[in-house]
N, CA, C and O of each residue as an XYZ file, in Angstrom:
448
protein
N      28.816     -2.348    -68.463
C      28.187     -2.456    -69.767
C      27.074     -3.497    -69.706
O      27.312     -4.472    -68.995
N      25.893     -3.452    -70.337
C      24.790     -3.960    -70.352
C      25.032     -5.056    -71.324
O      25.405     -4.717    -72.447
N      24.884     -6.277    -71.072
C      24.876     -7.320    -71.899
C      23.371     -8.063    -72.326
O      23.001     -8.557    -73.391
N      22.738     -7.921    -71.097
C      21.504     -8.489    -71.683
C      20.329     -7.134    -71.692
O      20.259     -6.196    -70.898
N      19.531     -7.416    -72.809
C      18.682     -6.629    -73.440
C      16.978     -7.017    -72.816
O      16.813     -8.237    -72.791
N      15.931     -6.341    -72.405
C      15.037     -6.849    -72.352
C      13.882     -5.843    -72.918
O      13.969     -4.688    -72.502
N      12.989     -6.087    -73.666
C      11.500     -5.463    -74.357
C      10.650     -6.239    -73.937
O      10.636     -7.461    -74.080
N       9.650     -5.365    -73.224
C       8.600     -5.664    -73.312
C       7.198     -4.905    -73.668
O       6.655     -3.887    -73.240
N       6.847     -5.947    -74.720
C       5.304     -4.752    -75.112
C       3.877     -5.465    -75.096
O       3.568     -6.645    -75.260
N       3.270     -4.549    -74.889
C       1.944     -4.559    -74.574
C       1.176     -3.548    -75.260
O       1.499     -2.366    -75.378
N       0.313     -4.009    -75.626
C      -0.136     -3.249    -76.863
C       0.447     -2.755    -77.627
O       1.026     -3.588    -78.324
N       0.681     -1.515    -77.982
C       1.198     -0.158    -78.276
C       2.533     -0.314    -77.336
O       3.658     -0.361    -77.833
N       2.303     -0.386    -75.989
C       3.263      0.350    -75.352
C       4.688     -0.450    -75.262
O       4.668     -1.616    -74.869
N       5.734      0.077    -75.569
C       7.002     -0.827    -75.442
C       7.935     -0.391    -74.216
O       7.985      0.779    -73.837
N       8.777     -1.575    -73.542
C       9.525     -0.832    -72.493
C      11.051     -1.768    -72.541
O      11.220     -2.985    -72.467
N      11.863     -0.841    -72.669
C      13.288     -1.425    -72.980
C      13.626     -1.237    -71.691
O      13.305     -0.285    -70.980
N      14.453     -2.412    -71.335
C      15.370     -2.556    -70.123
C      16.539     -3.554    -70.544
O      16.707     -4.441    -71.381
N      17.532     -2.707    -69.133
C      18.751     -3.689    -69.718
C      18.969     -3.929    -68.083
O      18.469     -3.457    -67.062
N      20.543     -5.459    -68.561
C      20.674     -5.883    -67.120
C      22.409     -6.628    -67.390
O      22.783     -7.394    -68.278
N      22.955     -6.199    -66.564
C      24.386     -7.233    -66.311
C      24.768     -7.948    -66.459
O      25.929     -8.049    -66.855
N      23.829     -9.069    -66.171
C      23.862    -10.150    -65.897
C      22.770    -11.366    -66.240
O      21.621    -11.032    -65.951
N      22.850    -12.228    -66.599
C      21.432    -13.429    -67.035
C      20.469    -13.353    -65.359
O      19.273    -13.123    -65.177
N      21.565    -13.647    -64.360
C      20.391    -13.707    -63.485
C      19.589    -12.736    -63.124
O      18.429    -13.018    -62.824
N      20.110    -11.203    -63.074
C      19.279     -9.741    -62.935
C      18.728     -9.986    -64.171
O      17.554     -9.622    -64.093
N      18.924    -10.345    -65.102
C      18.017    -10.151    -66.387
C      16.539    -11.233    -66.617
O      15.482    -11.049    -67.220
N      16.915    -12.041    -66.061
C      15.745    -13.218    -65.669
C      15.240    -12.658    -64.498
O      14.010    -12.624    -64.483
N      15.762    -12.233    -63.566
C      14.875    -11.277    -62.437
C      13.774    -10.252    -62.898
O      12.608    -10.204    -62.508
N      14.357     -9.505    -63.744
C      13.653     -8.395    -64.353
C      12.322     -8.918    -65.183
O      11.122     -8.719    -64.991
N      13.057     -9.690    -66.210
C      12.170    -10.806    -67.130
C      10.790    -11.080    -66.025
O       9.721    -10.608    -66.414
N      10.791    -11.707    -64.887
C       9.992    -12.446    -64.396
C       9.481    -11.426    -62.872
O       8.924    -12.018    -61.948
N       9.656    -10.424    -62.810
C       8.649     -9.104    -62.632
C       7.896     -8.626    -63.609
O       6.763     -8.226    -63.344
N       8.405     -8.585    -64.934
C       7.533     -7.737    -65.795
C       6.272     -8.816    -65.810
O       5.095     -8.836    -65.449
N       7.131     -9.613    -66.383
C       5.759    -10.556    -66.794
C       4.503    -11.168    -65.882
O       3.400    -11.588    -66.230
N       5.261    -11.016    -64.287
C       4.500    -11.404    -63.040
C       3.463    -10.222    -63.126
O       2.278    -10.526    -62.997
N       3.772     -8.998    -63.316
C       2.873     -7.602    -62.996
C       1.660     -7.892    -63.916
O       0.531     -7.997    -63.438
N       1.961     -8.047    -65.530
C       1.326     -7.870    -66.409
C       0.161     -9.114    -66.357
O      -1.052     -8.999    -66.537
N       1.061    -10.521    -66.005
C       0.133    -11.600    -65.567
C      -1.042    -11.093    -64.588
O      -2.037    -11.817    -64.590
N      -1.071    -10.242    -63.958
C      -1.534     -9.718    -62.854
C      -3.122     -8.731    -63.443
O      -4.340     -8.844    -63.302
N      -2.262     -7.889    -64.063
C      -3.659     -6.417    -64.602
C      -3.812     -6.806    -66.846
O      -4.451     -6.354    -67.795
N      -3.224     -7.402    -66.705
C      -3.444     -7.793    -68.406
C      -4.946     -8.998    -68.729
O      -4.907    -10.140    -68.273
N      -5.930     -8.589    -69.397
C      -6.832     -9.984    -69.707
C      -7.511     -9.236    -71.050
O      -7.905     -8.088    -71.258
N      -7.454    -10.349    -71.782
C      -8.415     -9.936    -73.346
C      -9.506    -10.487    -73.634
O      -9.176    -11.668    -73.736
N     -10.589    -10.428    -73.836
C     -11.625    -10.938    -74.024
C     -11.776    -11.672    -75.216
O     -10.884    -11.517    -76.050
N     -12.623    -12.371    -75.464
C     -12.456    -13.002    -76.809
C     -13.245    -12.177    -78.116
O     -14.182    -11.397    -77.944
N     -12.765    -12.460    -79.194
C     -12.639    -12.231    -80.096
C     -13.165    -12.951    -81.685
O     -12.575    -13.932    -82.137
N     -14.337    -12.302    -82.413
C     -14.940    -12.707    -83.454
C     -14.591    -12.239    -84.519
O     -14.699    -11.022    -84.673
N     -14.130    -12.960    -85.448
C     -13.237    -12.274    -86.772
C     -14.011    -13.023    -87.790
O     -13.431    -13.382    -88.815
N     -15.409    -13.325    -87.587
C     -15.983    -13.902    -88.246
C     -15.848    -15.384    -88.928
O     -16.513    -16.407    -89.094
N     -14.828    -14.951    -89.157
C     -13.975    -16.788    -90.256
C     -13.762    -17.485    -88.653
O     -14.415    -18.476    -88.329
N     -12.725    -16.804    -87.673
C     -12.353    -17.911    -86.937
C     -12.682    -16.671    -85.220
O     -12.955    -15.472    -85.269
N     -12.556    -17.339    -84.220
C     -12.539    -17.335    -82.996
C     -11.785    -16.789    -82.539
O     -11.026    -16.645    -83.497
N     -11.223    -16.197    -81.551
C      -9.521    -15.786    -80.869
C      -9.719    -15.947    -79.415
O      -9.726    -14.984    -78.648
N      -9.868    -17.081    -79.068
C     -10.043    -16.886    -77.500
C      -8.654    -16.188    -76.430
O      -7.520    -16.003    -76.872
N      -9.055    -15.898    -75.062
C      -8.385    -15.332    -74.954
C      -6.849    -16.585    -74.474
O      -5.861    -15.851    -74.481
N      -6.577    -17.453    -74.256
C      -5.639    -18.187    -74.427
C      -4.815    -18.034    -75.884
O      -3.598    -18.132    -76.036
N      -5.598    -17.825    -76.677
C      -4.616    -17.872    -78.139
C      -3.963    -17.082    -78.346
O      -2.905    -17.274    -78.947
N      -4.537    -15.333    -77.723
C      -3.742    -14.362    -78.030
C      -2.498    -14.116    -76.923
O      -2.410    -14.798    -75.903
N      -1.661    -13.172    -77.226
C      -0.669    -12.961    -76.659
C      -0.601    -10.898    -76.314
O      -0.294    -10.049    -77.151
N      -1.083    -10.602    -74.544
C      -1.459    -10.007    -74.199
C       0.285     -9.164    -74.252
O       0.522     -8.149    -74.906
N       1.226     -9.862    -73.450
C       2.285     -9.016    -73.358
C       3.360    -10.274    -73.025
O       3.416    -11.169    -72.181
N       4.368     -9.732    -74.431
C       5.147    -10.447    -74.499
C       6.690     -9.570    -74.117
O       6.951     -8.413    -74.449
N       7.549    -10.497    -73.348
C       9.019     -9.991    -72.712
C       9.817    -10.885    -73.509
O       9.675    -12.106    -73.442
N      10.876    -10.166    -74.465
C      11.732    -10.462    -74.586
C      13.189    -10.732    -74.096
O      13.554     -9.790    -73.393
N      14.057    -11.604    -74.213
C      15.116    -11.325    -73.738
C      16.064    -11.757    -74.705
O      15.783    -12.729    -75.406
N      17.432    -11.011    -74.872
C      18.470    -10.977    -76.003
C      19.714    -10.723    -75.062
O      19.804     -9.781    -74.275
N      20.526    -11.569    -75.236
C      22.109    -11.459    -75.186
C      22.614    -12.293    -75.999
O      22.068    -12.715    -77.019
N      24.031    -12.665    -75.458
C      25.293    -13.420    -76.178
C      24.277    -14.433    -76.266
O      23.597    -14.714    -75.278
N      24.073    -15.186    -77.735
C      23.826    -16.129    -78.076
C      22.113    -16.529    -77.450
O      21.519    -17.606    -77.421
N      21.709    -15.180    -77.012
C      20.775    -16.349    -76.253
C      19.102    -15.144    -77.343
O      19.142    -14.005    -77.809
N      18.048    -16.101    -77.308
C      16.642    -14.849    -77.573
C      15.931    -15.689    -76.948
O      15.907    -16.887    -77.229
N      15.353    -15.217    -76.140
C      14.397    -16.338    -75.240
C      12.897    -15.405    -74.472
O      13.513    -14.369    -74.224
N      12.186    -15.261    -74.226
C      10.817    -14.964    -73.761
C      10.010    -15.237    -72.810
O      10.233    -16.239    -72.130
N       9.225    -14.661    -72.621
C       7.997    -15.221    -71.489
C       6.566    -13.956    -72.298
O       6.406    -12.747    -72.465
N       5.659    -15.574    -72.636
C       4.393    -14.445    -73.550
C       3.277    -14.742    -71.958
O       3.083    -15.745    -71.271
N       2.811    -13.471    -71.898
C       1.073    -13.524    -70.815
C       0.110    -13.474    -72.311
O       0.097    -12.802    -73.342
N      -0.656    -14.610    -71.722
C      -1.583    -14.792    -72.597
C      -2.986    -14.151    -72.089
O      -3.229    -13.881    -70.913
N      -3.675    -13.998    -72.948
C      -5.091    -13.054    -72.403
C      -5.667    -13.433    -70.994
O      -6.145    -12.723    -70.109
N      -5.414    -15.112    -71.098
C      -6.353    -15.437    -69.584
C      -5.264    -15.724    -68.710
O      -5.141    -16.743    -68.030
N      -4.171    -14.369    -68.801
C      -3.075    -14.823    -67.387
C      -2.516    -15.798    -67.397
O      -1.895    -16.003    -66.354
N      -2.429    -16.656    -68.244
C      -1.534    -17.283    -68.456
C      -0.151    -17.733    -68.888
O      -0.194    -17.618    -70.113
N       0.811    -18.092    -68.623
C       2.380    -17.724    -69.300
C       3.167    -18.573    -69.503
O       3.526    -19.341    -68.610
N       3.722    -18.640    -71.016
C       4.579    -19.317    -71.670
C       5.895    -18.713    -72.005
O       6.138    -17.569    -72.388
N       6.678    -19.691    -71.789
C       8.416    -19.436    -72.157
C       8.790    -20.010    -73.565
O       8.682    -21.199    -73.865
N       9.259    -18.982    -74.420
C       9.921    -19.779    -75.343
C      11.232    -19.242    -75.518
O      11.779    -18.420    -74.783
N      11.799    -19.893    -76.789
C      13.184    -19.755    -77.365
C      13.126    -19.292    -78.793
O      12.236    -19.381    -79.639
N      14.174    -18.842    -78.814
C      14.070    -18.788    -80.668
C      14.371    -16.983    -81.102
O      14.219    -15.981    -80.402
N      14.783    -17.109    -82.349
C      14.323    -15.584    -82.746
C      13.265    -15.570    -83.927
O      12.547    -14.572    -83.998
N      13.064    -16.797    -85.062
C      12.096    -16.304    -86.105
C      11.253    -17.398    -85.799
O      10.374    -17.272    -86.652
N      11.013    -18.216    -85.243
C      10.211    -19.733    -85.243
C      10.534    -19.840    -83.589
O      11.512    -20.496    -83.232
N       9.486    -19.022    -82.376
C       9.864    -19.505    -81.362
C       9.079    -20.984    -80.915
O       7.942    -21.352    -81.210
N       9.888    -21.521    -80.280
C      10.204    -23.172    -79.607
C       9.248    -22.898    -78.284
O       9.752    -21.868    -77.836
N       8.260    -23.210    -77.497
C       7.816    -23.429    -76.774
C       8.726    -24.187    -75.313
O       8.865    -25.403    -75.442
N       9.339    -23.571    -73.963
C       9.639    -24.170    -73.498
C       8.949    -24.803    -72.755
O       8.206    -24.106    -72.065
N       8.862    -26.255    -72.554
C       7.916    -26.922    -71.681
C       8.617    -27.101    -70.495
O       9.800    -27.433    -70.427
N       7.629    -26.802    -69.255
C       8.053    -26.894    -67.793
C       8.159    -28.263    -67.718
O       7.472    -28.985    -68.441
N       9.330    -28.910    -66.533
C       8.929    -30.501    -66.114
C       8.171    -30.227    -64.811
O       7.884    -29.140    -64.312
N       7.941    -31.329    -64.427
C       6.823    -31.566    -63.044
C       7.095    -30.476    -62.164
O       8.306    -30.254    -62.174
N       6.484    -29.716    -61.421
C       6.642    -29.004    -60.321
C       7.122    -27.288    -60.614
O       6.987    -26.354    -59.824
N       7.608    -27.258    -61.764
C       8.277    -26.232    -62.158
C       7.196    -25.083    -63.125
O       6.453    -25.582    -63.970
N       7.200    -23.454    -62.890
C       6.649    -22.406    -63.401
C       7.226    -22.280    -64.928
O       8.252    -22.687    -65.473
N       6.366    -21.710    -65.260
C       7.286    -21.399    -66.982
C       8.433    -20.254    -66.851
O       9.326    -20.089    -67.683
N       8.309    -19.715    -66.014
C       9.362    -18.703    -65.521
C      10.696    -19.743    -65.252
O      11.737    -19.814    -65.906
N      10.197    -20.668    -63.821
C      11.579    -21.503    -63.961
C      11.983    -22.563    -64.603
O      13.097    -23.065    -64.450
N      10.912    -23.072    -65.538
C      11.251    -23.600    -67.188
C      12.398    -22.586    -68.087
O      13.465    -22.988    -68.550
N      12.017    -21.604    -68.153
C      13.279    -20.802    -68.715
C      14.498    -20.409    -68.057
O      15.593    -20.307    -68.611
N      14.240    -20.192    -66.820
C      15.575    -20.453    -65.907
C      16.307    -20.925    -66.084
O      17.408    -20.514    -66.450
N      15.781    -22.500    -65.785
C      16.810    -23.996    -66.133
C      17.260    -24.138    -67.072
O      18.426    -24.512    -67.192
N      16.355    -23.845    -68.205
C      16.768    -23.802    -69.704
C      18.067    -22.544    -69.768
O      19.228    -22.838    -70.050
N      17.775    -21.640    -69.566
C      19.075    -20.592    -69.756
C      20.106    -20.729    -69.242
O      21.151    -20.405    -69.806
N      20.056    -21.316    -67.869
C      21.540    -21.281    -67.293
C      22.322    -22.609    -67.472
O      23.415    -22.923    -67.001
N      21.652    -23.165    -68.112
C      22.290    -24.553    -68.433
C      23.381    -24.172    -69.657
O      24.423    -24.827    -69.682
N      23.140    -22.995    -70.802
C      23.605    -22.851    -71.796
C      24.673    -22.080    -71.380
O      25.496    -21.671    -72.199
């Protein structure tokens, strides 16, 4: 039985996956988001009132859901990638020294 849940969408397109286990599920988590880091970039953006560079937006975001846990990894337009937490107000996880935002959420998950 599948315990952990993972979505990820990009644009339009959505892709559900599931996984066993936190660590296959953080495996999975951190392929999708490695690929998309890879062929995903947005250009910036004039909305007249304000700016949208491509750092601000959020190109393709991976969710992840199990027991107790909702946690993420967003690619931002310029390939860039953040981990957070949360389900309605996500928390930004900050990496310490040496560490990817991928294994910022790692540490953070398996600690719980």
């Amino acid at each position: 039985m599948s315990r952990w849940r993972i979505t990820v969408r990009t644009g339009p397109r959505v892709e559900k996956l599931r996984a066993a286990s936190l660590d296959e599920a953080l495996s999975l988590l951190e392929a999708e988001t490695r690929s998309a880091a890879t062929t995903t970039r947005r250009g910036t953006i004039d909305a007249r009132i304000r700016t949208f560079e491509p750092a601000d937006q959020v190109a393709t975001r991976a969710e992840l859901r199990g027991p107790g846990v909702r946690a993420g990894l967003d690619v931002r337009g310029d390939a860039s990638v953040q981990a957070w937490t949360g389900r309605v107000r996500r928390a930004p996880v900050d990496p310490e020294p040496g560490e990817d935002a991928y294994a910022a959420l790692r540490r953070l998950l398996e600690r719980t």
